[in-house]
C-alpha positions in Angstrom: 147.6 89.6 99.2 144.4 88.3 99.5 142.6 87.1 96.1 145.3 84.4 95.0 143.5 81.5 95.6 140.8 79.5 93.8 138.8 76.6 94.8 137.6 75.2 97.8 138.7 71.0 98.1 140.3 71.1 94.7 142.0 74.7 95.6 145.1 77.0 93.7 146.8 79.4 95.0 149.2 81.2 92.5 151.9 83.5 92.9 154.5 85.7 90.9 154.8 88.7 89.0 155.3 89.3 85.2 158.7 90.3 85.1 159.9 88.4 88.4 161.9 85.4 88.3 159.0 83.0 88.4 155.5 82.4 88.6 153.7 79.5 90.0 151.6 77.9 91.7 150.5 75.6 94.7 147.5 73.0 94.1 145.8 71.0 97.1 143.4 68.5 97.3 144.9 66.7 94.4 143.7 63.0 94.3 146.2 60.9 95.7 148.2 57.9 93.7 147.4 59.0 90.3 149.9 58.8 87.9 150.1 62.0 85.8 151.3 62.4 82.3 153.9 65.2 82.7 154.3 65.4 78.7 150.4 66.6 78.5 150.9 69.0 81.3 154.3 70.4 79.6 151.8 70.5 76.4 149.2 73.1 77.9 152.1 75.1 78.9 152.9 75.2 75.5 149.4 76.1 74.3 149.8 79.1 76.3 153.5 80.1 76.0 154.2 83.6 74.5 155.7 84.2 71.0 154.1 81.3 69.3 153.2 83.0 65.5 153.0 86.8 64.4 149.1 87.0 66.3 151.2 86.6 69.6 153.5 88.4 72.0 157.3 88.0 70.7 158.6 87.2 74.3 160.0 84.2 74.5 159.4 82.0 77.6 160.2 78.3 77.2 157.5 78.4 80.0 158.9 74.4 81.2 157.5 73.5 84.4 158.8 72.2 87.3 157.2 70.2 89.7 158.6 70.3 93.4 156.8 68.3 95.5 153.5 66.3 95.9 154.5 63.5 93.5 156.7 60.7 94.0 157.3 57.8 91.6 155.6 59.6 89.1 152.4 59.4 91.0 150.5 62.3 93.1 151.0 61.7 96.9 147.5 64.0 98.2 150.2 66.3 99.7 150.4 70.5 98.2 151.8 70.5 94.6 154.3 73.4 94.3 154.6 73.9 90.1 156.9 76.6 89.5 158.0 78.1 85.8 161.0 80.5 85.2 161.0 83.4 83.4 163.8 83.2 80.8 163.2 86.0 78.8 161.9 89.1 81.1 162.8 92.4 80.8 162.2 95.0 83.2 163.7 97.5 82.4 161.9 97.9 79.0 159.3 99.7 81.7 161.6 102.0 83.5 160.7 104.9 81.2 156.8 104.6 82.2 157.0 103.3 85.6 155.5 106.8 86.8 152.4 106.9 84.4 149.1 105.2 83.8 149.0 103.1 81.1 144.9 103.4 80.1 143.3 99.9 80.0 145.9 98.7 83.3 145.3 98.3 86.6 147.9 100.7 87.2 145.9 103.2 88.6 143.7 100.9 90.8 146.3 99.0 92.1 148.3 101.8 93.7 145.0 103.7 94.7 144.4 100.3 96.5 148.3 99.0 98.1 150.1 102.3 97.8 152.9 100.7 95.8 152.5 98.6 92.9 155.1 96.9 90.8 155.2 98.8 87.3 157.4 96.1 85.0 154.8 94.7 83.4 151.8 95.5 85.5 153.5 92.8 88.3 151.1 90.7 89.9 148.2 92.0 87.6 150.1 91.1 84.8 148.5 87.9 82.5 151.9 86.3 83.0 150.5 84.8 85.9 148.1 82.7 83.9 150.7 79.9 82.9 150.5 79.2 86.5 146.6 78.8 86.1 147.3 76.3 83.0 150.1 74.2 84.9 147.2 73.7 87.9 144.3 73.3 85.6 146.6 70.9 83.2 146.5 68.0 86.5 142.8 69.1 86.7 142.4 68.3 83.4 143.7 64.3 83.7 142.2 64.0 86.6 138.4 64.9 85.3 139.5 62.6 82.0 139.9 59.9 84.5 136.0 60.8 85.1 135.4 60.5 81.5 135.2 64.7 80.8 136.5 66.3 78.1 137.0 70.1 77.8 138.1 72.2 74.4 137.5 75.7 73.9 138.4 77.6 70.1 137.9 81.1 68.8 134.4 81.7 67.5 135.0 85.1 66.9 137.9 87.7 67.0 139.3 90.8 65.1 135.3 91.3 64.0 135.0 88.2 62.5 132.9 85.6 63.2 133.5 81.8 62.3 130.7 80.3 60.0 131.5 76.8 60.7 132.6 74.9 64.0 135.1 72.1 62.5 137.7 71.1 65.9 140.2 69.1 63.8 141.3 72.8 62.7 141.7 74.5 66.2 145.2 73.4 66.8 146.4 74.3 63.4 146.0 77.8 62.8 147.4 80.5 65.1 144.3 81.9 66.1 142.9 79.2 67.2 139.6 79.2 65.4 137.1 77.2 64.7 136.4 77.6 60.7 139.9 77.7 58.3 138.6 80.5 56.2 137.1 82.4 59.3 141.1 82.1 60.7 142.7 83.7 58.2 141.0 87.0 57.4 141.4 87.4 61.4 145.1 86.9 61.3 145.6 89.5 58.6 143.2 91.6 61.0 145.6 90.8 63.9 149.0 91.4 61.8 147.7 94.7 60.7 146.2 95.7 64.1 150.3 95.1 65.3 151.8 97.3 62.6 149.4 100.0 63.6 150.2 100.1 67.7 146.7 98.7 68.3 145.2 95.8 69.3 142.2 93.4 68.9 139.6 91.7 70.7 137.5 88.3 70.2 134.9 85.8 72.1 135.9 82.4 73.2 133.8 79.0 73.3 134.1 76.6 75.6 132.3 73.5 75.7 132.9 70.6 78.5 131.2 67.2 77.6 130.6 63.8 80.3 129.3 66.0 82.8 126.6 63.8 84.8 123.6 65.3 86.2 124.4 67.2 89.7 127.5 68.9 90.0 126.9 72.6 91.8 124.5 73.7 94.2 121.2 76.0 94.2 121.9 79.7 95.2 125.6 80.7 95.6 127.6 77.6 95.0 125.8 77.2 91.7 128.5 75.8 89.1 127.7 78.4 86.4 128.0 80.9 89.1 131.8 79.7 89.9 132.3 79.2 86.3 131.4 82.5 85.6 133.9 83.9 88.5 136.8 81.8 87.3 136.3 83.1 84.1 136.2 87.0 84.4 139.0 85.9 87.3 141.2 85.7 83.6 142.7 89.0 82.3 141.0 90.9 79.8 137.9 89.3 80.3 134.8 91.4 79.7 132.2 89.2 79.6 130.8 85.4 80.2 127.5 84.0 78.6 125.7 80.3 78.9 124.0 78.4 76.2 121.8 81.0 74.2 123.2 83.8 76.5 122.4 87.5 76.3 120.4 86.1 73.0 117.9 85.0 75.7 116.4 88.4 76.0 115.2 88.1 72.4 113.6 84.6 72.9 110.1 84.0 74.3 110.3 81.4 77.3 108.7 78.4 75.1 111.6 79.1 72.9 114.4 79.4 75.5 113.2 76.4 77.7 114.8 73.1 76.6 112.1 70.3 76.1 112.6 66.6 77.2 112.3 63.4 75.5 113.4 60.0 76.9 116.8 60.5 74.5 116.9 63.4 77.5 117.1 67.3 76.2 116.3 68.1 72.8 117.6 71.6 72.4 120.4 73.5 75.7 119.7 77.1 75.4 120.1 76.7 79.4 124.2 76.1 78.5 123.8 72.3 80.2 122.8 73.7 83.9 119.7 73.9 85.4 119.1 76.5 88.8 123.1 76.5 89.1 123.0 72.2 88.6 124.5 70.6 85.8 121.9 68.8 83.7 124.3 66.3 81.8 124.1 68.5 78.9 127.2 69.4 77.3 128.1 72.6 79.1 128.8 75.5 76.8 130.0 79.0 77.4 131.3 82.3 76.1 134.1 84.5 77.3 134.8 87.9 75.4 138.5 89.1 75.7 138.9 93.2 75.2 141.1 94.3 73.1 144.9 94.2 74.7 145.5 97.3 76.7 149.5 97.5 75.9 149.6 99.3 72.2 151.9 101.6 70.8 150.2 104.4 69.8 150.2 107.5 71.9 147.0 107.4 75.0 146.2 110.4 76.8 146.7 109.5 81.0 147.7 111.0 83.8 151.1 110.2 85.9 151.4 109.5 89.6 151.1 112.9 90.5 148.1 112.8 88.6 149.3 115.6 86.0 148.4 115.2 82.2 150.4 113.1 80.2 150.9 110.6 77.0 151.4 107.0 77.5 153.4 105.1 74.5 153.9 101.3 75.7 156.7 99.7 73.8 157.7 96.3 74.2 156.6 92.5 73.7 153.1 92.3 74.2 149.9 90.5 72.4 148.0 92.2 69.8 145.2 89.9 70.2 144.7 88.1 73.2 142.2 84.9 71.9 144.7 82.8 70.7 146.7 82.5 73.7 143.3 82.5 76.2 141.9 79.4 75.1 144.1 77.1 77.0 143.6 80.0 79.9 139.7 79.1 79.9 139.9 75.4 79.5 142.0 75.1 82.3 139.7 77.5 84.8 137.1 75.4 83.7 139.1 72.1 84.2 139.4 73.7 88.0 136.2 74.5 88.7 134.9 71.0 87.3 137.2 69.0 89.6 136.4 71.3 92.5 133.1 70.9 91.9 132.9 66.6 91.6 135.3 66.6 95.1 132.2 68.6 96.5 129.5 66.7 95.0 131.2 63.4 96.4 131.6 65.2 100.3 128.0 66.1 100.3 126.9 62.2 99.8 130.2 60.8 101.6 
């Protein structure tokens, strides 16, 4: 299947279904004899994992990842790294009774329109499952760009329909949405709690801001780096939207307001979102992902099935009723990937 891979000298390709045995992924043009903290790798997974709080999916996956080649000695060798993660806790058969209908919101429909067969337990290779296999790859990235002095964390700003009022990043970690401001946090989890006991689901927006970014990375025209930042991140499930700096706000400002001035200190404001005709300026780069609301909910959806007769969908299972919490580690790591991709590039082009 074409579409599994990412990245052109730092480059992913990922593989698995949702309720297969595994997911993974293989990651090339990893930097060779760099010794890689496997506890901070097994930490992103864990970031990610399903059934973390009540704002979660209840599925449990220990999500523990395995690495099977490209490091010896506990240092990368420059060969492929093969990073695989078992599913412990899938269940199939929890689909059976819909595996000839539409579920709105999926890419059911699409995907057997496109392939003629698709696999229904859990929406299969279209399933967000296969993300852990993006956070494992983008986890090395991550250590590697850190070695470049690059830092990368992304929070809630928003979800459930309400928006944080402060920016404090000591409290990201500890609260299970992942926000930004404390107070903000909880009134979304009640949101999100009461969102489950109803069938439905909620939505939110993402901010993700990468600091130590020198001046250069990306290229005019269609290697620009917010270009393939944008890509990688409406490349994550759910994802309905990506702004930079001021973002869609822009069409409300006047160009003297929008345009960042200099000073010798370097830019005073970044309404451009740290990049500059598709260059990075050495500006912190800051952007914004909106998730939808989950498409798996409980309450009855009109659809059609695969003989495209008139039906109602119910989804039952384990599935997220907010999506935020869980994506953050999703977009640092697509960022960390893009980044590193990006500086292997950079240093080609004046090799």
């Amino acid at each position: 299947m074409a579409g599994s891979s990412f990245g052109q000298l730092f480059r992913i390709t990922t593989f698995g279904e949702s309720h297969g045995p595994a997911v993974g992924v293989i990651v090339d043009g990893v930097t060779p004899n760099v010794e890689l903290d496997l506890d901070a790798i097994q930490h992103q997974m864990d970031r990610r994992r399903p059934g973390q709080s009540s704002v979660t999916t209840q599925r449990k996956e220990p999500d523990t990842v395995e690495i099977l080649s490209g490091m010896y000695e506990g240092k990368t060798t420059g060969a492929p790294m093969l990073m695989i993660i078992y599913s412990k806790d899938a269940r199939p058969k929890s689909y059976d009774a819909i595996k000839d209908l539409y579920r709105p919101g999926h890419a059911d429909y699409t995907y057997l329109k496109k392939y003629g067969i698709r696999d229904h337990r859990g929406g299969g290779r279209s399933s967000a499952r296969e993300t852990a296999a993006r956070v494992a790859a983008g986890a090395v990235a991550r250590q590697l760009l850190a070695r470049r002095g690059v830092s990368i964390v992304a929070y809630t700003i928003r979800a459930a329909g309400v928006a944080c009022e402060t920016v404090d990043l000591d409290v990201v970690e500890q609260n299970p949405m992942r926000a930004c401001d404390p107070v903000a946090a909880e009134e979304m989890v009640r949101r999100v709690e009461q969102a489950r006991a109803d069938g439905d689901s909620l939505g939110g927006i993402i901010e993700c801001r990468v600091t130590g970014v020198p001046v250069g990375l990306g290229d005019p025209v269609y290697d620009r780096l917010d270009a393939d930042l944008a890509k990688a991140m409406l490349s994550i499930n759910a994802t309905k939207g990506v702004e930079f700096g001021a973002g869609f706000a822009a069409a409300d400002m006047t160009g003297s307001e929008h345009n960042d001035a200099m000073d010798a200190t370097g830019f005073v404001t970044n309404h451009a979102g740290g990049m500059l005709g598709g260059i990075s300026t050495g500006a912190d780069i800051v952007l914004r992902v909106v998730l939808k609301p989950t498409s798996s909910i409980s309450k009855p959806q009109r659809s059609l099935d695969t003989n495209d007769q008139p039906t109602e969908v119910v989804t039952k299972g384990r599935h997220d009723p907010c999506l935020v919490p869980r994506g953050v580690p999703v977009v640092e790591a697509m960022a960390a990937l893009v980044l590193e991709d990006h500086f292997k590039r950079h240093a080609a082009l004046h090799a």
